[in-house]
Residue frames as a rotation matrix with the C-alpha (Angstrom) as fourth column:
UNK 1
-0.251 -0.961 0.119 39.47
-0.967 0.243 -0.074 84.09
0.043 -0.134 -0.990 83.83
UNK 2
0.293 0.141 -0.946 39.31
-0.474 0.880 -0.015 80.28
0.830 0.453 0.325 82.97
UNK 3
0.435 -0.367 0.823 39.25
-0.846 0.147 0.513 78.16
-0.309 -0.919 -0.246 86.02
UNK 4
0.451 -0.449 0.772 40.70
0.082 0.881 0.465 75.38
-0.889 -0.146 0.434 84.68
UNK 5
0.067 -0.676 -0.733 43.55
-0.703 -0.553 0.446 75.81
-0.708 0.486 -0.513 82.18
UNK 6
0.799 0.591 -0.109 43.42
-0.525 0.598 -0.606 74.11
-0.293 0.542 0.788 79.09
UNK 7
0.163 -0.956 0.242 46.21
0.138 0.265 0.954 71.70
-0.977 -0.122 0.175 78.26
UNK 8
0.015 -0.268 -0.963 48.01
-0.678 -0.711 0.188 71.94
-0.735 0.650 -0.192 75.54
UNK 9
0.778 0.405 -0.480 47.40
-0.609 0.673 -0.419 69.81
0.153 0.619 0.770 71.92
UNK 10
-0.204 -0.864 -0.460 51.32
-0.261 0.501 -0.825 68.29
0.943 -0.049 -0.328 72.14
UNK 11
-0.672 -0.575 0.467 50.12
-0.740 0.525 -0.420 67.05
-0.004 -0.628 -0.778 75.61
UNK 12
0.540 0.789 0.292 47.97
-0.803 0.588 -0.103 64.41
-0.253 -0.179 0.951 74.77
UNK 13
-0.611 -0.780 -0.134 49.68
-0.746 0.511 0.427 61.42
-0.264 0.361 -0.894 74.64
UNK 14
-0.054 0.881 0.470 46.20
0.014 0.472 -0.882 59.50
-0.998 -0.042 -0.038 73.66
UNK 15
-0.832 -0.309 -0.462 47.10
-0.235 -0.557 0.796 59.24
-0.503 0.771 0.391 69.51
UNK 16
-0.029 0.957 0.288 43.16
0.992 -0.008 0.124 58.18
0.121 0.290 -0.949 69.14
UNK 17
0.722 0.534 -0.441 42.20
0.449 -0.845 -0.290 61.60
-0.527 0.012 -0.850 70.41
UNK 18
-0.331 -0.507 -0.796 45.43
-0.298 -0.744 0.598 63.57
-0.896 0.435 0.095 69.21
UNK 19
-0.936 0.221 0.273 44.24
0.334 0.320 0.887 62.31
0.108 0.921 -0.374 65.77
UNK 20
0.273 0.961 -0.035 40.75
0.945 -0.261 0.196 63.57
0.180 -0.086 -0.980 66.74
UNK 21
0.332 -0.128 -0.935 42.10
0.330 -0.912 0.243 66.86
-0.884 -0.389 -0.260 68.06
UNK 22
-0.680 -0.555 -0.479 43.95
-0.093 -0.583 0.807 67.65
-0.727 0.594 0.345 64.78
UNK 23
-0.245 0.774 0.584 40.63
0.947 0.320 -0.027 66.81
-0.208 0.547 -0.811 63.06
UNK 24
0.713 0.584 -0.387 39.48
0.619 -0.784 -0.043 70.10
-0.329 -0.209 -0.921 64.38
UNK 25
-0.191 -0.767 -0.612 42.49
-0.002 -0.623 0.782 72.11
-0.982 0.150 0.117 63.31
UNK 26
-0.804 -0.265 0.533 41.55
0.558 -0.024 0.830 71.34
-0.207 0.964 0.167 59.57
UNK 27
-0.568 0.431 0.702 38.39
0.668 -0.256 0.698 71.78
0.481 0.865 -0.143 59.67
UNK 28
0.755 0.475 -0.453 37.85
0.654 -0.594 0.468 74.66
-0.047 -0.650 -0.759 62.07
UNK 29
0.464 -0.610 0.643 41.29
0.285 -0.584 -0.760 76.06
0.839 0.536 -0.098 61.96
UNK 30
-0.559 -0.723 0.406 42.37
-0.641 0.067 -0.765 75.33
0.526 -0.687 -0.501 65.61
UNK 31
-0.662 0.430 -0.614 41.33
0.398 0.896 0.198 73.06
0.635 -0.113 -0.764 68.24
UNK 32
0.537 0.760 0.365 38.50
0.142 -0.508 0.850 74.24
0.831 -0.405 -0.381 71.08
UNK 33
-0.659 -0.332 0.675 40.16
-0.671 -0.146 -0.727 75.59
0.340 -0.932 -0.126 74.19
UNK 34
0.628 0.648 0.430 36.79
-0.778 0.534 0.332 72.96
-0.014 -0.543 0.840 75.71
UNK 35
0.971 -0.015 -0.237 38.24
-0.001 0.998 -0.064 69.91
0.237 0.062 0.969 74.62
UNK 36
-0.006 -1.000 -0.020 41.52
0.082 0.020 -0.996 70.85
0.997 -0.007 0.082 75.17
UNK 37
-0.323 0.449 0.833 40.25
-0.899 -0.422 -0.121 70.77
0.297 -0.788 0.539 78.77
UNK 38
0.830 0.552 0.078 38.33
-0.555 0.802 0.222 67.87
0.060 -0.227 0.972 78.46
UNK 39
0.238 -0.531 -0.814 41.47
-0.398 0.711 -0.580 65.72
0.886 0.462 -0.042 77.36
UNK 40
-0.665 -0.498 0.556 42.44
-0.736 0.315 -0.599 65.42
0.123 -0.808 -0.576 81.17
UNK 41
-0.183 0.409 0.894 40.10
-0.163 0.884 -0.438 62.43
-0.970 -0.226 -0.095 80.93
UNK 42
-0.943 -0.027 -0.332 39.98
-0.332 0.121 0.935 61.04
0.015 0.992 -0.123 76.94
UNK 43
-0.686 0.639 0.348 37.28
0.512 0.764 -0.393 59.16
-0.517 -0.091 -0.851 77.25
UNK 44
0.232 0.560 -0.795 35.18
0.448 -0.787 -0.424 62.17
-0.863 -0.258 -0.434 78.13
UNK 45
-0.207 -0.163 -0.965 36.77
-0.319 -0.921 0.224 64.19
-0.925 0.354 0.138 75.30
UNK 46
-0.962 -0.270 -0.049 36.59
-0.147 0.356 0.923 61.30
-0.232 0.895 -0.382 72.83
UNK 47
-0.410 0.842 0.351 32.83
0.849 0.493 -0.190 60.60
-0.333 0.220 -0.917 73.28
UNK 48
0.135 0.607 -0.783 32.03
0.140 -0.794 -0.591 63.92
-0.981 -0.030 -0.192 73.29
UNK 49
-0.787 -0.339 -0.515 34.34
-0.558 0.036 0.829 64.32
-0.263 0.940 -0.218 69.54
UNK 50
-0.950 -0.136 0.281 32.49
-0.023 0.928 0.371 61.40
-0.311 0.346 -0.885 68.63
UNK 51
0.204 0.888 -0.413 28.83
0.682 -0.432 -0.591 62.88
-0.703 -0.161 -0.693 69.41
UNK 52
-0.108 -0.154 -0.982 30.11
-0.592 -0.784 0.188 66.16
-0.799 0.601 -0.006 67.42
UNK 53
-0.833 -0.375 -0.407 31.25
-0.428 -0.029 0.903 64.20
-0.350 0.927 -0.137 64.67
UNK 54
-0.618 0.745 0.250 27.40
0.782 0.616 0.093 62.29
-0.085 0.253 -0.964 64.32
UNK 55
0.215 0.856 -0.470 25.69
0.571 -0.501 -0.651 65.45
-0.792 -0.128 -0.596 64.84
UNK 56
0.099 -0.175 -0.980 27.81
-0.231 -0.962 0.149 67.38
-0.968 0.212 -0.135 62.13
UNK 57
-0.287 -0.405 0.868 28.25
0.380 0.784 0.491 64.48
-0.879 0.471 -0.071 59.59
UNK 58
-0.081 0.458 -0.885 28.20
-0.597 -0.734 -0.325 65.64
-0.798 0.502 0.333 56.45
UNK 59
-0.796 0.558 -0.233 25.86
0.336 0.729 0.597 62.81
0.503 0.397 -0.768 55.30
UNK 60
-0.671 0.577 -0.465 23.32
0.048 -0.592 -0.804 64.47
-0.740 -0.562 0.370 57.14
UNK 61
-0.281 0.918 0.280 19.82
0.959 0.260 0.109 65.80
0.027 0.299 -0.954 56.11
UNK 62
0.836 0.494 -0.240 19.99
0.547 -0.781 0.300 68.96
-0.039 -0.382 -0.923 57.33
UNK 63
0.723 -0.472 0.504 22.34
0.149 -0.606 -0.781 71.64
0.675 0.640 -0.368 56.18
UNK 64
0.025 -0.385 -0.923 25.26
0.982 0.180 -0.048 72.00
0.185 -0.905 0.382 58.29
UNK 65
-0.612 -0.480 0.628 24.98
0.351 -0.877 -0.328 75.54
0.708 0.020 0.706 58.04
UNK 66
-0.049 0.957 0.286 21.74
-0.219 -0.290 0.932 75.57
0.975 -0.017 0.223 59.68
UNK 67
0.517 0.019 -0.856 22.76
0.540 0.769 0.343 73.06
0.664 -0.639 0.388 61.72
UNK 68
-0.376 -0.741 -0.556 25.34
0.870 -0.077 -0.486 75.66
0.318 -0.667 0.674 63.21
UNK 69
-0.248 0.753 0.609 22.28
-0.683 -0.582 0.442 78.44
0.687 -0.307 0.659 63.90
UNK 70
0.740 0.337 -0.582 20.30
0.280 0.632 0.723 75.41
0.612 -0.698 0.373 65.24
UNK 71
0.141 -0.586 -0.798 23.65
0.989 0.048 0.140 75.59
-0.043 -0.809 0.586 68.30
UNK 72
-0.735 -0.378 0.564 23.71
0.284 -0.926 -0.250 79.15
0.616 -0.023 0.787 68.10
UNK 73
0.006 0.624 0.781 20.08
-0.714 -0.544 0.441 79.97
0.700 -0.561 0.442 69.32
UNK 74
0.774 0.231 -0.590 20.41
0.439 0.474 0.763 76.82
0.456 -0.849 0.266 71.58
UNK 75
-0.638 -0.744 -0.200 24.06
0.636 -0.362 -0.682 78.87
0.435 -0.562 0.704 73.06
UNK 76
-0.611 0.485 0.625 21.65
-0.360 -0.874 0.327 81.93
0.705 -0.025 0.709 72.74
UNK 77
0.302 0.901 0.313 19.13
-0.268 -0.234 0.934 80.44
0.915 -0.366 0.171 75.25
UNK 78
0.567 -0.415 -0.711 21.53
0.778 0.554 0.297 78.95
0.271 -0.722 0.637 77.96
UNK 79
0.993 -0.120 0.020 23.35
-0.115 -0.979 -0.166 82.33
0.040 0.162 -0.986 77.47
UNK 80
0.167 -0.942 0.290 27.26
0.587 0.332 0.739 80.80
-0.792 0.047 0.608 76.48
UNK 81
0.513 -0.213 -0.831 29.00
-0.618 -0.764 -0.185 83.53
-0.596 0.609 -0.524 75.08
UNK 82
-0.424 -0.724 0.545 31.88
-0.084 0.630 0.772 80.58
-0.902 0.281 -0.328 74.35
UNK 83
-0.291 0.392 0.872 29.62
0.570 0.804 -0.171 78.85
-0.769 0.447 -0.458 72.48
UNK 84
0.617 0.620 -0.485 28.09
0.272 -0.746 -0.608 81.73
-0.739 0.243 -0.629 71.01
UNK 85
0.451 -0.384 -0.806 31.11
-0.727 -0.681 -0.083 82.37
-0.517 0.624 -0.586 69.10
UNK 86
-0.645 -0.511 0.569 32.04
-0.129 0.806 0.578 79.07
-0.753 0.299 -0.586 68.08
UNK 87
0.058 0.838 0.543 28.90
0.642 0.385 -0.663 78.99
-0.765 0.387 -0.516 66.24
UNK 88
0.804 0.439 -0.401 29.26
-0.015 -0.660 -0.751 82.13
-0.594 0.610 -0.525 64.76
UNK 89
-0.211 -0.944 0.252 32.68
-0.483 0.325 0.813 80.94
-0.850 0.050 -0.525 63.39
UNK 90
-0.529 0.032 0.848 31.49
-0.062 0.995 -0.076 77.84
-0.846 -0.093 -0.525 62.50
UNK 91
0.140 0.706 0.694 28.20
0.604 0.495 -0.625 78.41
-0.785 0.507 -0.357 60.41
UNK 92
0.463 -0.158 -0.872 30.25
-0.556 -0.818 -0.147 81.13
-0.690 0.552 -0.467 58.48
UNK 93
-0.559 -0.829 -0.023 32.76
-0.733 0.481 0.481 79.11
-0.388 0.286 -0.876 57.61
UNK 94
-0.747 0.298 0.594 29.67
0.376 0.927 0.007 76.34
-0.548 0.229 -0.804 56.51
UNK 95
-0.884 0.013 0.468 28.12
0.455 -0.206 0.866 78.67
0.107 0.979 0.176 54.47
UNK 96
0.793 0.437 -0.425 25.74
0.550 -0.813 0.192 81.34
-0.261 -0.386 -0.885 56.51
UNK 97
-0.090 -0.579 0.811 27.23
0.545 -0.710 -0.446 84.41
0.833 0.402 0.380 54.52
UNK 98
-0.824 -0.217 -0.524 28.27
0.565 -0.392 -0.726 87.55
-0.047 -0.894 0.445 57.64
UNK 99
-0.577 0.640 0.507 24.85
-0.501 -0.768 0.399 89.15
0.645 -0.024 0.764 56.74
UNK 100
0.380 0.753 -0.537 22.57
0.039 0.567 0.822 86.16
0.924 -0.334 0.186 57.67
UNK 101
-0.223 -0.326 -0.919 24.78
0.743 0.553 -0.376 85.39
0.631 -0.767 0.119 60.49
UNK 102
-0.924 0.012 0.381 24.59
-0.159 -0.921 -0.357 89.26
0.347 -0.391 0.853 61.74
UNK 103
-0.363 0.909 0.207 20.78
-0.641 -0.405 0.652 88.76
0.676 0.104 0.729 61.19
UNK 104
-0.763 0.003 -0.646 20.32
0.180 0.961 -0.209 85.55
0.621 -0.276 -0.734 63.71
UNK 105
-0.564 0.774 -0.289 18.19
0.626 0.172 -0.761 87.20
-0.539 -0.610 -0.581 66.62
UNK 106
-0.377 0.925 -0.053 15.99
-0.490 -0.248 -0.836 88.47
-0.786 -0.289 0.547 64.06
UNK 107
-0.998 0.028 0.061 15.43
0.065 0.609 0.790 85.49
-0.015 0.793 -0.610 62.20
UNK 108
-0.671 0.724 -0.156 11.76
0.380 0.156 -0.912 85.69
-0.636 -0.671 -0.380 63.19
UNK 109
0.811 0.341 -0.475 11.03
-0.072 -0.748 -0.660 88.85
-0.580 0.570 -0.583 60.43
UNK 110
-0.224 -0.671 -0.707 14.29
-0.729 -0.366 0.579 88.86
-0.647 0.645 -0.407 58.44
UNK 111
0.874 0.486 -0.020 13.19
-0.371 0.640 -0.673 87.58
-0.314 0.596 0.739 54.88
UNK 112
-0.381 -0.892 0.242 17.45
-0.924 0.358 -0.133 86.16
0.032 -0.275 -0.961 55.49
UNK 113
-0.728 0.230 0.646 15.37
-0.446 0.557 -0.701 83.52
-0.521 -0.798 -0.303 56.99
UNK 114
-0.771 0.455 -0.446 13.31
-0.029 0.673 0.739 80.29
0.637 0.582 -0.506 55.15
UNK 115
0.344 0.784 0.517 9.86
-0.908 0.137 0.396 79.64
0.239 -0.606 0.759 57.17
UNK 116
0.697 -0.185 -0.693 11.64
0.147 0.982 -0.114 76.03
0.702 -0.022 0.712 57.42
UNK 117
-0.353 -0.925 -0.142 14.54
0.440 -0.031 -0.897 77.31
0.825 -0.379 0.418 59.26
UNK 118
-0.085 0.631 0.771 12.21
-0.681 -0.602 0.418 79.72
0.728 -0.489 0.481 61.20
UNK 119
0.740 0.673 0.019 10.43
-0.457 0.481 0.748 76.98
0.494 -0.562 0.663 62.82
UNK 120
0.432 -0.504 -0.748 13.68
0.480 0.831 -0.283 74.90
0.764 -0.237 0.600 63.46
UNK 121
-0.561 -0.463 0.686 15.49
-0.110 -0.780 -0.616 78.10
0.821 -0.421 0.386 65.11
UNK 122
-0.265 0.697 0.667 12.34
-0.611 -0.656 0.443 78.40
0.746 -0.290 0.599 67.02
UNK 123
0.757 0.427 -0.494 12.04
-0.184 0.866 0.466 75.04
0.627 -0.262 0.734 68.04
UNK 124
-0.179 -0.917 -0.357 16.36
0.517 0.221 -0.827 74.84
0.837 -0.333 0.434 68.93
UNK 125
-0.526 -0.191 0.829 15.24
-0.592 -0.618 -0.518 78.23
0.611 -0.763 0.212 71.51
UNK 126
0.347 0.739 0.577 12.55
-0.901 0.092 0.424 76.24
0.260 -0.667 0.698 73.22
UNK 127
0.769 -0.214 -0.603 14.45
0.281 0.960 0.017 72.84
0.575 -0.182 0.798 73.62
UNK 128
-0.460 -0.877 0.135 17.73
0.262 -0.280 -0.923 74.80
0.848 -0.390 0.359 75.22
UNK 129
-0.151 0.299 0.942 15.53
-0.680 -0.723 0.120 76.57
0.717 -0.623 0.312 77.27
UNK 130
-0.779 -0.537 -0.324 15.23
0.300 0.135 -0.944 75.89
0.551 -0.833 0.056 81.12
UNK 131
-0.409 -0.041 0.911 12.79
0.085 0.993 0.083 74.58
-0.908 0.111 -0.403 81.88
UNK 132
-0.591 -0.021 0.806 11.64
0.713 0.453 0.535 73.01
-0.376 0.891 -0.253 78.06
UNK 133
-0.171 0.965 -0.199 9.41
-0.293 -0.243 -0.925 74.89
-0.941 -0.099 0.325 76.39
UNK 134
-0.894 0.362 -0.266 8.95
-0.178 0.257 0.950 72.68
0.412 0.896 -0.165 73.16
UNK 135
-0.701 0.702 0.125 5.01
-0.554 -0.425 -0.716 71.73
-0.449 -0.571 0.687 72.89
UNK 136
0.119 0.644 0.756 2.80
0.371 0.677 -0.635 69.79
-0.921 0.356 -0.159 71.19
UNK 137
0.761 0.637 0.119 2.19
0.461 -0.404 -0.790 72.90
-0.456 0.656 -0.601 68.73
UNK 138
0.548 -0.832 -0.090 5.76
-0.538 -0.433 0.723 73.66
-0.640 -0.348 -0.685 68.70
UNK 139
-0.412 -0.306 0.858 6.40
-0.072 0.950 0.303 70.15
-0.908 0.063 -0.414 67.73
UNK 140
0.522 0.734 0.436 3.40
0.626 0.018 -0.779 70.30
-0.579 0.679 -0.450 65.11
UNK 141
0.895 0.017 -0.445 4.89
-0.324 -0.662 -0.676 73.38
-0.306 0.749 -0.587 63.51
UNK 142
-0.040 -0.992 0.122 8.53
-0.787 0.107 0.608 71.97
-0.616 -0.072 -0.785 63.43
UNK 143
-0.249 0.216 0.944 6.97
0.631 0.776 -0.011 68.44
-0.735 0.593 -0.330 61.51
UNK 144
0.580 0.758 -0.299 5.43
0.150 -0.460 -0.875 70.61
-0.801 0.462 -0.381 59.11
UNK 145
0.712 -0.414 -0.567 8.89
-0.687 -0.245 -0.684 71.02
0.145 0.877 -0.459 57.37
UNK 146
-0.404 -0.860 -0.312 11.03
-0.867 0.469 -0.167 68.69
0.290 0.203 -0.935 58.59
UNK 147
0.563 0.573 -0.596 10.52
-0.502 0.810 0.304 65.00
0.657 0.128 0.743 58.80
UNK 148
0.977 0.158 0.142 11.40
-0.162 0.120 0.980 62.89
0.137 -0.980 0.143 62.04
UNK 149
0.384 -0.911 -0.148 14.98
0.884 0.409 -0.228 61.65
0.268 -0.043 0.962 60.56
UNK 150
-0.423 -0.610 0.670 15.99
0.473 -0.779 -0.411 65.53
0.773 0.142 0.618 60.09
UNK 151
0.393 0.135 0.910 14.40
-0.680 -0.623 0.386 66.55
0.619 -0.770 -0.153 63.58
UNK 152
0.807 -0.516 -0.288 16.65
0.590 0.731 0.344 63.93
0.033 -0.447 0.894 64.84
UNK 153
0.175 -0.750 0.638 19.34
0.901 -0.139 -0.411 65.78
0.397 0.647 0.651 63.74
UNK 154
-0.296 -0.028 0.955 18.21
0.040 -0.999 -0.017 68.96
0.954 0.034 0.297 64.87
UNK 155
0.841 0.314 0.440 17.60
-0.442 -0.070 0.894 67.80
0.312 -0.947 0.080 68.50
UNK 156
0.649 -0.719 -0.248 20.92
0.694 0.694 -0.195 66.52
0.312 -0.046 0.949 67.99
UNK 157
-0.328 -0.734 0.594 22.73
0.400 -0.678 -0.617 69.81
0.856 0.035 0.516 67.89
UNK 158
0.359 0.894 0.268 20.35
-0.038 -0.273 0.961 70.78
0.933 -0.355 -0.064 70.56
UNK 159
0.995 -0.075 0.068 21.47
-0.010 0.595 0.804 68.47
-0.100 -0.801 0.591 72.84
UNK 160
0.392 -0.913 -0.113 25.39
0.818 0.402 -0.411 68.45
0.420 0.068 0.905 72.15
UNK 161
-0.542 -0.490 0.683 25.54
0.215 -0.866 -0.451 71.74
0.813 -0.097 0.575 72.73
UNK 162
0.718 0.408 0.564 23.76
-0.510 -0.243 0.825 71.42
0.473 -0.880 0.034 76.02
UNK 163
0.807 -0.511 -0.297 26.58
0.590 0.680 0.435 69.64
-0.020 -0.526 0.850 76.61
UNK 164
-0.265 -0.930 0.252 29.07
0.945 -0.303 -0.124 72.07
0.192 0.206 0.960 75.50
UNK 165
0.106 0.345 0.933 27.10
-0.343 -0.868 0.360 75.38
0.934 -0.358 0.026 76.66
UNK 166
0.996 -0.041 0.084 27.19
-0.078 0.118 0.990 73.90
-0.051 -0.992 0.114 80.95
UNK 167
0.551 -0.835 0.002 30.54
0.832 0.549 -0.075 72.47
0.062 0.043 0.997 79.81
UNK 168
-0.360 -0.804 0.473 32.23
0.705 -0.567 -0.426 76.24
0.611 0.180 0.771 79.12
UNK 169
0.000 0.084 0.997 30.25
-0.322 -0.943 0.079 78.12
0.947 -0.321 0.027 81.09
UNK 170
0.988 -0.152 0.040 30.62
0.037 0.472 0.881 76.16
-0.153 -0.868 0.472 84.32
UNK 171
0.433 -0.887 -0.159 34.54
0.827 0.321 0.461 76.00
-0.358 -0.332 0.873 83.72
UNK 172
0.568 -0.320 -0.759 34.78
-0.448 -0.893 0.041 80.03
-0.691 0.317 -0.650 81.92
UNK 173
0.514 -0.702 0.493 36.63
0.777 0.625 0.079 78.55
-0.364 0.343 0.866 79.07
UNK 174
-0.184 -0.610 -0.771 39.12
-0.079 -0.772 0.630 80.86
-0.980 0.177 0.094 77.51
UNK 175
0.727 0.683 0.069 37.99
0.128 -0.035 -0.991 81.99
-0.674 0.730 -0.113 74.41
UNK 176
-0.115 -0.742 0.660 40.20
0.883 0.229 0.411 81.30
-0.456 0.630 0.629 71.10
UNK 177
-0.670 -0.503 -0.546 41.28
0.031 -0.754 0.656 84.33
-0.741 0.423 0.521 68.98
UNK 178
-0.997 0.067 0.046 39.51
0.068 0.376 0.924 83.47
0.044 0.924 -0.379 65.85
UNK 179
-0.112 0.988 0.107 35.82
0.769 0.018 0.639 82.86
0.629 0.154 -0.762 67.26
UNK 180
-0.079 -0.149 -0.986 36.53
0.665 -0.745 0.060 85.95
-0.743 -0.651 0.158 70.09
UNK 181
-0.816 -0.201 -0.541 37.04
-0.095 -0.878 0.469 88.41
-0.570 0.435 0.697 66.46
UNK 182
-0.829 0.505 0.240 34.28
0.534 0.587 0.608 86.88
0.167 0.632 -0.757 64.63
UNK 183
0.077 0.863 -0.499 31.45
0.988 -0.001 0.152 87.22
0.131 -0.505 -0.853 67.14
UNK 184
-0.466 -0.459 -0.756 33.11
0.466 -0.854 0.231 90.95
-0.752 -0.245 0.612 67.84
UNK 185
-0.913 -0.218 -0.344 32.81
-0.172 -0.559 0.811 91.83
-0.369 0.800 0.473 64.64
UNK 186
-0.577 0.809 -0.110 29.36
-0.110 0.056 0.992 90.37
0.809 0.585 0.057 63.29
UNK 187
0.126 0.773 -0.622 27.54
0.720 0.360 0.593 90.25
0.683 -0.522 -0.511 66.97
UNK 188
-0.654 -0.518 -0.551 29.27
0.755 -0.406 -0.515 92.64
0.043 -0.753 0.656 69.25
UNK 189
-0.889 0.338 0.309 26.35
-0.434 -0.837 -0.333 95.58
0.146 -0.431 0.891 68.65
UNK 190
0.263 0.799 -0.540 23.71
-0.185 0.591 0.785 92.82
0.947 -0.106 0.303 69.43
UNK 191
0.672 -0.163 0.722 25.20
-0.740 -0.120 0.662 92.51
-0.021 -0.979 -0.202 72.84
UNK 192
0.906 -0.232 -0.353 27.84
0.324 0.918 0.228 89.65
0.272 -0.321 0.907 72.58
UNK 193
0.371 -0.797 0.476 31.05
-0.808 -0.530 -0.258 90.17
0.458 -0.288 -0.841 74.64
UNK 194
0.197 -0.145 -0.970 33.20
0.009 0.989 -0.146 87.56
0.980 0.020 0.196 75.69
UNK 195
0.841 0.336 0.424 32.70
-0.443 -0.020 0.896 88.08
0.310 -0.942 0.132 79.76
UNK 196
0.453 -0.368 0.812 34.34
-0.598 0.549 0.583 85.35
-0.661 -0.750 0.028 81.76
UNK 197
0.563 -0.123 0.817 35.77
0.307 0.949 -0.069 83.96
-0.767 0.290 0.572 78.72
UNK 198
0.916 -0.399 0.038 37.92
-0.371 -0.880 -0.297 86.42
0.151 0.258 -0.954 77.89
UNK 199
0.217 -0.861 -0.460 41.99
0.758 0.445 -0.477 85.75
0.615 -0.245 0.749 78.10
């Protein structure tokens, strides 16, 4: 049950963010039940939009499909179901076909999986993780394919979504319809269930 109730998109009366909020309706196909939360302070909801929209830019370096694995295995290591399905939504919809996506916790062995992406995946579980566990050699294998602009990037998603993994699980968001059938359907015998974030 959602402790804090999200408001609804027709009450913002902020037409910077409502113009940011219907962003997400095109190109997701509703808005996040988070931000629709956040709005009781814009600021907060607009910087955060704003962060999203640098980390997801497609001018990027780094695929955005990846890019939405990269915030899966960081959801996966903070354990946010929310989040968990936004991603799995997300990097479908950005071109991770429903096998790869199905295949995520065993990117490790699944030949689904580049040795480039491998390392990045690998690299997203050990930055989420509590406390860090990137390394030197961690670090070393992660340079090996990607150069410092595109591990910018990828400590980008990292880090937003440490902002949006404490963000829903600390307030139980209510999970939307759309990423709630998704994750069901292509994660649900991998253990994902939508817990406290259930309607």
């Amino acid at each position: 049950m959602s402790r804090m109730e999200p408001l609804s998109i027709e009450d913002c009366t902020d037409t910077e963010l409502r113009a940011a909020l219907d962003h997400f309706v095109a190109t997701l196909g509703f808005v996040p039940n988070s931000l629709l939360t956040m709005q009781r302070v814009p600021a907060i909801a607009k910087a955060v939009i704003q962060l999203n929209r640098a980390v997801f830019s497609p001018g990027g370096r780094v695929d955005l499909g990846l890019k939405r694995l990269v915030a899966h295995m960081s959801s996966f290591a903070t354990g946010c179901q929310y989040c968990k399905a936004h991603t799995t939504v997300s990097a479908t919809r950005h071109g991770v076909d429903d096998e790869k996506m199905a295949a995520i916790y065993d990117y490790a062995t699944s030949p689904l999986f580049s040795d480039a992406e491998r390392v990045a995946l690998d690299f997203a579980l050990a930055a989420a993780s509590v406390p860090n566990g990137v390394t030197d050699e961690s670090y070393r294998a992660l340079a090996a394919h990607w150069d410092e602009e595109q591990i910018v990037e990828i400590l980008g998603v990292v880090c937003m979504f440490g902002v949006f993994n404490r963000w829903n699980d600390s307030m139980a968001t209510p999970l939307e319809e759309l990423p709630a059938a998704r994750a069901g359907e292509l994660l649900g015998d991998r253990g994902w269930e939508a817990g406290k974030h259930s309607r």
